[in-house]
N, C-alpha and C positions, 0 to 999 in steps of 0.2 A: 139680438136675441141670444140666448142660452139654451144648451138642452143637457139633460143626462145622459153622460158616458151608464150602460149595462154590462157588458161583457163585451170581449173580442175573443176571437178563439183562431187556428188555422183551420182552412177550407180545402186547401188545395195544393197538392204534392208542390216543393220545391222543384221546379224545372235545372235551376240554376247554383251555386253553391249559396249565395247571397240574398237570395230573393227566397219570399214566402210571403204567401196571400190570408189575409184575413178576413172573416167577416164581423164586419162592427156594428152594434146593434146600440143604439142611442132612444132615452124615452122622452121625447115629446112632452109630455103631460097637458096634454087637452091644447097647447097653446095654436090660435089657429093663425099665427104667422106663420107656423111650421107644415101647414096643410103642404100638400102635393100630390101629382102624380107620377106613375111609373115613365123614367126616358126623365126626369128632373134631377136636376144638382142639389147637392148641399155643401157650402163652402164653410171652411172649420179652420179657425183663428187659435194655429198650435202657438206649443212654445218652445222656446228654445232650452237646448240640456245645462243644465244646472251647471254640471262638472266644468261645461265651457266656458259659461258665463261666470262662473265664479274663479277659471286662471285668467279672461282676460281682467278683471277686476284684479287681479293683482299683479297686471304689469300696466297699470296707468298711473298717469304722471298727477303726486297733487291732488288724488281726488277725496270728494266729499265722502262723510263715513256713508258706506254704500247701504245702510236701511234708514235713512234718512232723507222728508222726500226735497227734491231739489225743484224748483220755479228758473224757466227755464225763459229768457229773455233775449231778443237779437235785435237790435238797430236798423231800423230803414229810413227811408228820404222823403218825407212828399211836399208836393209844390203848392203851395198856397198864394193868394194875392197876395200876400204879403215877402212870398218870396218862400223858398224850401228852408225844410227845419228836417230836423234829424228827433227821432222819436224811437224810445225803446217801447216794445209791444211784445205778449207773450208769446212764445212760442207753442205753435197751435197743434203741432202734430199729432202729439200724444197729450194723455192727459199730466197734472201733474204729481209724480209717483216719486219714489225713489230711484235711486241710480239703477240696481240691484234689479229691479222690477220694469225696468226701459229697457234693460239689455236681454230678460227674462220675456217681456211679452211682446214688445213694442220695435225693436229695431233688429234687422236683419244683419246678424254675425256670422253668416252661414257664407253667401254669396261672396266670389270673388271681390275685393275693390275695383273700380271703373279704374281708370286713366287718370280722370279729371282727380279724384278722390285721391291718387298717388301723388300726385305735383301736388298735394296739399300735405301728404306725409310726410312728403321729401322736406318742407318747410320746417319740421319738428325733429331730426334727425339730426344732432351731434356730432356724427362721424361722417370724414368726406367720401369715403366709399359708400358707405349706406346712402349719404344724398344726392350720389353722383348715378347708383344705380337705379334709385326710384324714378328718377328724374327721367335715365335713359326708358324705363318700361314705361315713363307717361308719354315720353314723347315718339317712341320707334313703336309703330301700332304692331308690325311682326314680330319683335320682341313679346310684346305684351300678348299678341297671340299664341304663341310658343309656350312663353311661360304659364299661363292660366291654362291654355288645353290640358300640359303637363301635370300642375301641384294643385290645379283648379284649390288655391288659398281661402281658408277662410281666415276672420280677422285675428285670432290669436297665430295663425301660422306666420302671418304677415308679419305681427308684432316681434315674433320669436327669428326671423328670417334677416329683420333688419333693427337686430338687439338695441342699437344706440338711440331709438327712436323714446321720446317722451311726449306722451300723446296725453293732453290734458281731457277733463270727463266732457268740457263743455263742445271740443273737437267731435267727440264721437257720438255725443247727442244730437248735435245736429247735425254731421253732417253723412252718417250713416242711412242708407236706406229703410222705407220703412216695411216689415215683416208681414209680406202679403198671407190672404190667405189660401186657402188651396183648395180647389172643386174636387167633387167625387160623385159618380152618377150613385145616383140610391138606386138601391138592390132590392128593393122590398114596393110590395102596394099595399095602400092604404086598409085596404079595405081586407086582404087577410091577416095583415098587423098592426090594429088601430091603435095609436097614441106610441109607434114605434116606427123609426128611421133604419136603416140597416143599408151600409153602406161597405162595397167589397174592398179592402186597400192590398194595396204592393207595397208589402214592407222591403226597399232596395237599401243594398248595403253593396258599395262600391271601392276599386282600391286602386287612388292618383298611381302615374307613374308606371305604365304596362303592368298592372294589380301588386307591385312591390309598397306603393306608397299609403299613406296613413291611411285608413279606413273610412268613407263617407257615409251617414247615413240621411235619410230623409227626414228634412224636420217635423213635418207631420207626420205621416206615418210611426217615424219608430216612438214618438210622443202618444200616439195614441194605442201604441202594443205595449207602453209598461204602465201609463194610467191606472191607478184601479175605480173598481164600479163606485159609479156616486160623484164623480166627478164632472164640474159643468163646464161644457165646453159652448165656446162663445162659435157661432156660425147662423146663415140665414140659406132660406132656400130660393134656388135661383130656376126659374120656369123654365126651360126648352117649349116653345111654342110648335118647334117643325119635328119633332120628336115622341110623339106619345103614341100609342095604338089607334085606329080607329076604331071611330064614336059608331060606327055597325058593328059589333062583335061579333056577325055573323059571315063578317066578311075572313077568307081564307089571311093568315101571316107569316112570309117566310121571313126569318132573321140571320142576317149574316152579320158573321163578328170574325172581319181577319184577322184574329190576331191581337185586336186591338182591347179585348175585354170582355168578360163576361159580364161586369156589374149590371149594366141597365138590362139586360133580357133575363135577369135573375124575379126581376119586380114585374115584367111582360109577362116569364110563364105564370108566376101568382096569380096576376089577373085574371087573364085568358083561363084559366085551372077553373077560376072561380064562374067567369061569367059562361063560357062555353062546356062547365066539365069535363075539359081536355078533349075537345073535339079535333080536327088534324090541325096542327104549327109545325113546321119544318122549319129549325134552326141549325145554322151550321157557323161551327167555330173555328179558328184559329187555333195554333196555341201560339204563335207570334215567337218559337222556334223552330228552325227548320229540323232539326235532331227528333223532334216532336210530332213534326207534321206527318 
């Protein structure tokens, strides 16, 4: 499913130097896969930053002109009476798009490499330093803890960290993870903003390396704070069954939120506003700073 991006705006003071909250307001338009109620997710299928996507795209080895789309094919075994045969079949993961537009929607350039993924880079590596220390982080898991707590890499840092490496496009199609998407409890109820979603985000902005090193942001989030209005974003909504108010509205609600968020009791007081006209709810927040509390 898709819905329309409307507006995001800030809601709520920065706590932090990094951090600032928004609320996102998404229209629906009548489609009733998008029904819900308040205490429900909505998962949002971001994408990745252009600027990134488009340097590692110019340190791969060999590759196809990147707006051109590529059919994407791998080898497997199966056993038949007659004995195994070896058969190429399409690769299913994604659809198939361009280079440009896989590393853009489809695969996750953000997240550290695994281990496994390393002893596969080390294979592409030129130089006996570069192969000799990929090798050591696939195989000494404290190494590989150290070093990712620290530079937590994504894959252009990687590329740039172990220069000699020539990593062909069909390497990083398939064997790159693929770009989940991300819940966010919806802020809003139906029923006093019909044919509209509104979901609160944490735009975090993070710095590797006791806050000296490159700057991290969230790929959803900061994707959906420079969007503009009109924009469809690809997500589906996801029930919480043990989460909604109850079905007596006459019954009293306390809500406690340690810290942990205000979005879902943003969509609670709506409700409750509407069906009780604010009769007594006792809600008690966190702010999930102790400087705060």
């Amino acid at each position: 499913m898709s819905i329309k991006y409307m507006i995001g705006f800030p809601i709520l003071p920065p706590y932090e130097k990094h951090r600032q909250t928004l609320l996102v307001r998404f229209d629906t338009e009548g489609m009733s896969e998008l029904l819900y109620s308040p205490g429900d997710h909505i998962a949002v299928f971001a994408e990745n930053s252009t600027t990134l996507v488009d340097r590692i795209l110019a340190c791969l080895h060999n590759a196809p002109p990147v707006d051109q789309n590529v059919k994407i094919e791998v080898q497997s075994q199966r056993t038949t009476p007659l004995g195994s045969m070896k058969l190429w079949e399409r690769f299913s993961k994604f659809p198939i798009c361009t280079l440009r537009t896989a590393l853009y929607r489809y695969l996750d350039i953000t997240t550290p490499p695994t281990q496994s993924f390393l002893k596969v880079l080390a294979t592409q590596a030129s130089d006996d330093c570069d192969k000799e220390r990929l090798l050591n982080l696939a195989n000494d898991q404290q190494m590989y803890k150290v070093w990712k707590h620290d530079k937590y890499p994504n894959l252009l840092e990687v590329l740039e960290e172990f220069p000699s490496l020539k990593i062909p496009a069909a390497l990083i199609l398939t064997q790159l993870p693929i770009l989940q998407q991300r819940y966010y409890s919806i802020s809003s109820s139906p029923a006093v903003y019909p044919g509209e979603i509104h979901a609160t985000v944490a735009v975090v902005k993070t710095r590797t390396q006791d806050s000296v090193g490159p700057l991290r942001e969230g790929v959803c989030s900061s994707w959906l704070k420079r969007i503009a209005p009109g924009t469809i974003v690809p997500c589906f909504v996801r029930t919480e069954r043990s989460f909604h108010l109850p079905k007596d509205n006459t019954l009293p609600v306390i809500m406690v939120g340690p810290g942990t968020g205000i979005a879902p009791f943003r969509g609670f007081w709506q409700q409750r506003q509407l069906d009780r006209k604010m009769l007594p709810v006792l809600h008690i927040q966190g702010t999930g700073n102790t400087r705060q509390s």
